[in-house]
C-alpha positions as CSV (number, residue, x, y, z in Angstrom):
1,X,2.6,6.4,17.5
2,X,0.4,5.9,14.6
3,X,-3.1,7.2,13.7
4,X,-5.6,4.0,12.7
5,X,-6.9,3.1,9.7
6,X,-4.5,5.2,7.5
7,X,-2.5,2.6,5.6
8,X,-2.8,0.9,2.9
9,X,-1.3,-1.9,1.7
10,X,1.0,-2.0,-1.4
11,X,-0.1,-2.6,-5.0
12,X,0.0,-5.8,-6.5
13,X,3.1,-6.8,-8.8
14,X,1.9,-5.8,-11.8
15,X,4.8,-6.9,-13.9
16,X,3.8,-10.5,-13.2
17,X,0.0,-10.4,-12.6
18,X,-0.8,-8.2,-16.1
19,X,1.4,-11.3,-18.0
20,X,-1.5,-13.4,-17.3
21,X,-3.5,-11.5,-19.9
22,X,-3.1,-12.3,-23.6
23,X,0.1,-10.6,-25.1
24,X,-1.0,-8.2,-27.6
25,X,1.0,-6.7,-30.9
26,X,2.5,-3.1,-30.6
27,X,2.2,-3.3,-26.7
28,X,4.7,-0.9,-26.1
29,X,2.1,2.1,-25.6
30,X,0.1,3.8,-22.6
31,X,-0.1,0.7,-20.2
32,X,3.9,0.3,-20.9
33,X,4.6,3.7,-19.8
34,X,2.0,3.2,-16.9
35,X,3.5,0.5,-15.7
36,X,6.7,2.2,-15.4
37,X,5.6,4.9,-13.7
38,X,3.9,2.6,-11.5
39,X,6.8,1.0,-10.5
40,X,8.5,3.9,-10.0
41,X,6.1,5.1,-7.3
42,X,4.8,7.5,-9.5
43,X,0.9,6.6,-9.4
44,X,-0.9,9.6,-10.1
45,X,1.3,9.4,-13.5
46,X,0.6,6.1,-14.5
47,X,-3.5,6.9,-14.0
48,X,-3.0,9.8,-16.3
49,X,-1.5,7.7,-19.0
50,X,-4.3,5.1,-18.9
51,X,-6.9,7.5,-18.4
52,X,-8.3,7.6,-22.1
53,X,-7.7,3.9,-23.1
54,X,-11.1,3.1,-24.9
55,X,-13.2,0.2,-23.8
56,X,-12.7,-0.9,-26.9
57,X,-9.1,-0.4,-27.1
58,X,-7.7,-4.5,-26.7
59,X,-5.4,-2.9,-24.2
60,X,-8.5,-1.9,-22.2
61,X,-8.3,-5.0,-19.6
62,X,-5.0,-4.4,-18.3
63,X,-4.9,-0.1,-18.5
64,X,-8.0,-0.5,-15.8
65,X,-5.9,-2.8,-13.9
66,X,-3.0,-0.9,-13.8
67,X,-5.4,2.2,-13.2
68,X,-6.9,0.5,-10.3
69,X,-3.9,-0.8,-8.3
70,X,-2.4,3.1,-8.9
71,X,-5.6,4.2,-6.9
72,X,-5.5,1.5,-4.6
73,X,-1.9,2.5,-4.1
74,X,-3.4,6.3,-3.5
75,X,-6.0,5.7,-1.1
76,X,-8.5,5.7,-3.1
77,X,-10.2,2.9,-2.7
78,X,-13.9,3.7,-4.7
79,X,-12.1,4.6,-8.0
80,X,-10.2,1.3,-7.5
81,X,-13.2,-0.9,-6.9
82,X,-14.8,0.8,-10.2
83,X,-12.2,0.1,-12.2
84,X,-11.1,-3.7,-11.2
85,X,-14.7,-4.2,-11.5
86,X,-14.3,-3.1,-15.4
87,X,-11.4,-5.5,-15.7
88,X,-14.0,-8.0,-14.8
89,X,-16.6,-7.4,-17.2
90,X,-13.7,-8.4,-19.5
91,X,-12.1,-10.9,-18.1
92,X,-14.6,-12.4,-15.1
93,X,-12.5,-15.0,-13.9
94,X,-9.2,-13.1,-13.8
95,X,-8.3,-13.6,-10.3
96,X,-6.1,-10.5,-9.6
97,X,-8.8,-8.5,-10.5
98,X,-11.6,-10.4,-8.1
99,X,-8.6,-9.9,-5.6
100,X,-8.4,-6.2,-6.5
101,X,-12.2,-5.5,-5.7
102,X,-12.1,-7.4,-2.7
103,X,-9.0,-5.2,-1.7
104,X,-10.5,-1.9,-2.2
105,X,-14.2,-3.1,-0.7
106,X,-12.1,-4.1,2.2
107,X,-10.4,-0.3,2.3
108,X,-14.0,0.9,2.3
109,X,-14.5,-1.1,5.8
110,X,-17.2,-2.7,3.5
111,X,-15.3,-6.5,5.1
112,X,-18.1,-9.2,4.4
113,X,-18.7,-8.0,0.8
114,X,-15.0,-8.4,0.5
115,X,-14.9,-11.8,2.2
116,X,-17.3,-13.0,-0.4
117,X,-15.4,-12.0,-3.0
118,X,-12.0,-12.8,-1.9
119,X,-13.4,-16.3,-1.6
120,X,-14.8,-16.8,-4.7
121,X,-11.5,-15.5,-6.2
122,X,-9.7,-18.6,-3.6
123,X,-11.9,-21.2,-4.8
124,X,-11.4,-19.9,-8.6
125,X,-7.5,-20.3,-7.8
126,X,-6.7,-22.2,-4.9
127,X,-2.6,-21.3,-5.3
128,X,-3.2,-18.0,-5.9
129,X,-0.9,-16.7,-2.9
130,X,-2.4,-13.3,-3.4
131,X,-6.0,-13.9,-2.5
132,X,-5.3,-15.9,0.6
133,X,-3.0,-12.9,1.8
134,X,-6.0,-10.2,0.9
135,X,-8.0,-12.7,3.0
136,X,-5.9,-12.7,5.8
137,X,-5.4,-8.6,5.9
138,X,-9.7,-8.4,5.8
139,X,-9.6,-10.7,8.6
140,X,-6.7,-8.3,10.8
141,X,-9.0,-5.9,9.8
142,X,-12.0,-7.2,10.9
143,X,-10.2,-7.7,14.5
144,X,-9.9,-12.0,14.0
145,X,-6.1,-11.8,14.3
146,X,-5.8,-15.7,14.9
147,X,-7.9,-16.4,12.0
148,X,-5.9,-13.7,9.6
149,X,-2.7,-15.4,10.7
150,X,-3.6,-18.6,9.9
151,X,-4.3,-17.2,6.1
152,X,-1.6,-15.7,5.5
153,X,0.8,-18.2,6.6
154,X,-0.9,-20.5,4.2
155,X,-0.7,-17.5,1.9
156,X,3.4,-17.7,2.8
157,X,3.6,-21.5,2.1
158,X,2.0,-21.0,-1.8
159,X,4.6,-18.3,-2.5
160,X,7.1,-18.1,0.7
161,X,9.5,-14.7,-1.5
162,X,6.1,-12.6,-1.9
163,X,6.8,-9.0,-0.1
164,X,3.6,-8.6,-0.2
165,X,2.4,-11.5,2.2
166,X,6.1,-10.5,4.5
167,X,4.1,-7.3,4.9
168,X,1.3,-8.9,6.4
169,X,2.7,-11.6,8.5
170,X,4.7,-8.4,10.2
171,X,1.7,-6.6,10.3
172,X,-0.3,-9.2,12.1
173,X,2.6,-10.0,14.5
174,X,2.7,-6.8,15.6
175,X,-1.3,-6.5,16.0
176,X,-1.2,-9.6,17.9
177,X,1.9,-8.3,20.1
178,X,4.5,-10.9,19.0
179,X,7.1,-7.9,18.3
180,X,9.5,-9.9,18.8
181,X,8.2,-12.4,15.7
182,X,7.7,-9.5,13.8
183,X,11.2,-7.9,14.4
184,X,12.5,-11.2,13.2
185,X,10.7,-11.5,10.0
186,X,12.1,-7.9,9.2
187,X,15.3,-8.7,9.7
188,X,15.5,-12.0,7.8
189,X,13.9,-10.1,4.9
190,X,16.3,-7.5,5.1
191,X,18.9,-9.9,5.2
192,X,17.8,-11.8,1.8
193,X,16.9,-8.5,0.0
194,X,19.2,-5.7,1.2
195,X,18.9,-3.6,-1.9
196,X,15.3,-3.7,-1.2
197,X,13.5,-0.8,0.5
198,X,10.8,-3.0,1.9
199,X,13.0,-4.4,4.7
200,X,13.6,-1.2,5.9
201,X,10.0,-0.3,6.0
202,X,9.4,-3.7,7.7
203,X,12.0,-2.6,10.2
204,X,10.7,0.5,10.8
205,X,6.9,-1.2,11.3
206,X,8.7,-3.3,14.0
207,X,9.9,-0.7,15.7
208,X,7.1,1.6,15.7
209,X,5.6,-1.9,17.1
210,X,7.6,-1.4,20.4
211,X,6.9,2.5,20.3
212,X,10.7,3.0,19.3
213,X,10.3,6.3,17.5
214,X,13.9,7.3,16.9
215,X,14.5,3.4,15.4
216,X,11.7,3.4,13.3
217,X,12.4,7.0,11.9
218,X,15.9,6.4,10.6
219,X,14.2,3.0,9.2
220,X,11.9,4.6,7.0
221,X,14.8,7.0,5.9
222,X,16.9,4.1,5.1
223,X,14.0,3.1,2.8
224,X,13.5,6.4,1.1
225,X,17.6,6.9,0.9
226,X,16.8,3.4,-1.7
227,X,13.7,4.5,-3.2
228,X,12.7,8.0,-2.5
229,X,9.5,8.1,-3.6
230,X,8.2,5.5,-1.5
231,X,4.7,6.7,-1.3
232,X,4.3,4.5,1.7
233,X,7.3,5.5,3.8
234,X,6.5,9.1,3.3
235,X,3.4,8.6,4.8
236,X,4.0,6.5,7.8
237,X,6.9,8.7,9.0
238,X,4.4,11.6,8.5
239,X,2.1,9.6,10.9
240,X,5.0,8.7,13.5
241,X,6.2,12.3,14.0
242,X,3.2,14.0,14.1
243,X,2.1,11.7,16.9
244,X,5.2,11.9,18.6
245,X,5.0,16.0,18.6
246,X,1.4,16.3,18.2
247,X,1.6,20.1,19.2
248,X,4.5,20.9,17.1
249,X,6.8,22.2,19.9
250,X,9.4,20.3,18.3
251,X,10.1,23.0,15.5
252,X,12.7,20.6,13.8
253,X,10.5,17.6,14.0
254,X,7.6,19.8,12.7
255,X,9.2,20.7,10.0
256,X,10.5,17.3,8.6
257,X,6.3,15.8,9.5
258,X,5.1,18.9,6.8
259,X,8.0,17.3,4.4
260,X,6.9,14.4,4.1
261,X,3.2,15.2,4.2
262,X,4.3,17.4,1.4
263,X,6.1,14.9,-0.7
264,X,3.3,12.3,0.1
265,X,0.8,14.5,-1.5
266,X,3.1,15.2,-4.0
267,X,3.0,12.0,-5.5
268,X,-0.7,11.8,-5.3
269,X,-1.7,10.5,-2.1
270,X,-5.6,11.2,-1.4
271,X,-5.5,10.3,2.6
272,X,-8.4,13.3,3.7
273,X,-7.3,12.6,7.3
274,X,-3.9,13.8,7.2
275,X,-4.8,16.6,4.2
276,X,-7.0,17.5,7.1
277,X,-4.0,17.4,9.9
278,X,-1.1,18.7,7.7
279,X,-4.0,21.7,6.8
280,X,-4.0,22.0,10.7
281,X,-0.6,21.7,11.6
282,X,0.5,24.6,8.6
283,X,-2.9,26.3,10.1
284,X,-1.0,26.6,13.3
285,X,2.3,27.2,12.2
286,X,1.0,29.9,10.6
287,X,-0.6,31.7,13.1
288,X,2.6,31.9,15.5
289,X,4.3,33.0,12.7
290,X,6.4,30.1,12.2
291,X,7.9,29.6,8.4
292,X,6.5,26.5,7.0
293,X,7.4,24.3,3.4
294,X,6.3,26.1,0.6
């Protein structure tokens, strides 16, 4: 069981997307070290260490960009906007950046204004695989499955080894109930990346598809065994085991939800919802006197 309109999608690639912007002397500095910790899953680190770029630093471009996508990753989608939309007063054409504000417009349930702007950044960049997935995930959004499929399978034929566009395709199997599609997809990308935690996670979406709890839990843990700070997996197995011991009778179960709450949150995740259930869950732990995480 999952709770609606909780996940986000994953951040862009930034190894590859911030290469597209001028190479720059003596680069080795903040946005280097962000963009580690951004690929280690650690995004409330690599905001801190792009917090103070200047606007007239030359690295000011790409430490928004990397600052947005870390929020984006975060779930926080109006810091995001703000910041791709700096990016842009910079660089106005830079297409992972119109992407990025359509992407966090769209995570604001604001889908028409991100539409537009996913557009503009199609017809600005017709192969950009990237905008035609975003496209495709604010249509599933906006409840036109058929349409959103369509997209991102033309999304899959610009740039068929994306993760990112995998994601979706799953995703949008699932919402349209071809689980058995989507079960495929996971495994085939499993099978091509097996040091990849993102098969795994795909797995485990699959299975949670078909309401296979047990499945999709040791899924996600196979993901986090390969990269444990997964900000995603910690959250969607947070989801899937409070709904499937929503009162907490469970005391084992309980205990592993509040863990992985806890290391969600831990790594900066902003969801209010479940701040707002893991308060309630501790809430009520507490009061029968239960021991709960520190």
């Amino acid at each position: 069981m999952s709770l609606p309109g909780m996940r986000r999608s994953l951040a862009g690639v930034l190894v590859v997307l911030l290469g597209s912007l001028p190479a720059l002397a003596g680069d080795a500095t903040a946005v280097d070290k962000a963009m580690e910790a951004f690929k280690a899953g650690e995004y409330a680190k690599a905001i801190a260490e792009v917090e103070d770029v200047a606007a007239d630093d030359p690295l000011f471009a790409k430490a928004r960009y990397v600052h947005a996508e870390s929020c984006l990753a975060l779930g926080d989608p109006e810091s995001a906007e703000k910041s791709f939309r700096e990016v842009l007063e910079k660089k106005p054409d830079w297409v992972p950046a119109l992407v990025g504000v359509g992407r966090s417009l769209a995570a604001l349930g604001k889908s028409d204004p991100a539409l537009e702007i996913l557009r503009r950044a199609a017809k600005v960049d017709p192969r950009d695989a990237s905008a035609r997935r975003a496209i495709g995930e604010c249509l599933a959004a906006k409840g036109k499955p058929v349409e959103a499929r369509k997209e991102l399978e033309a999304a899959a034929k610009l740039d068929p080894k994306d993760p990112l566009t995998v994601r979706a395709l799953v995703e949008i199997q699932i919402k349209a109930g071809d689980h058995s599609g989507a079960g495929q997809a996971a495994e085939a990308f499993q099978r091509a990346n097996p040091k990849s935690p993102l098969g795994d996670f795909l797995r485990a979406l699959a299975y949670e598809g078909v309401g296979n709890v047990k499945d999709a839990t040791a899924a996600y843990e196979a993901a986090l065994e390969k990269h444990p700070k997964f900000l995603d997996a910690h959250k969607n197995l947070a989801i899937l085991l409070f709904g499937d011991n929503p009162e907490g009778k469970d005391e084992a179960k309980r205990k592993k939800t509040l863990e992985h709450f806890e290391k969600y949150f831990a790594l900066g995740g902003k969801d209010r919802e479940l701040r707002r259930i893991y308060d309630e869950i501790k809430a009520k732990a507490g009061a029968a006197g239960t021991p709960t995480p520190k």
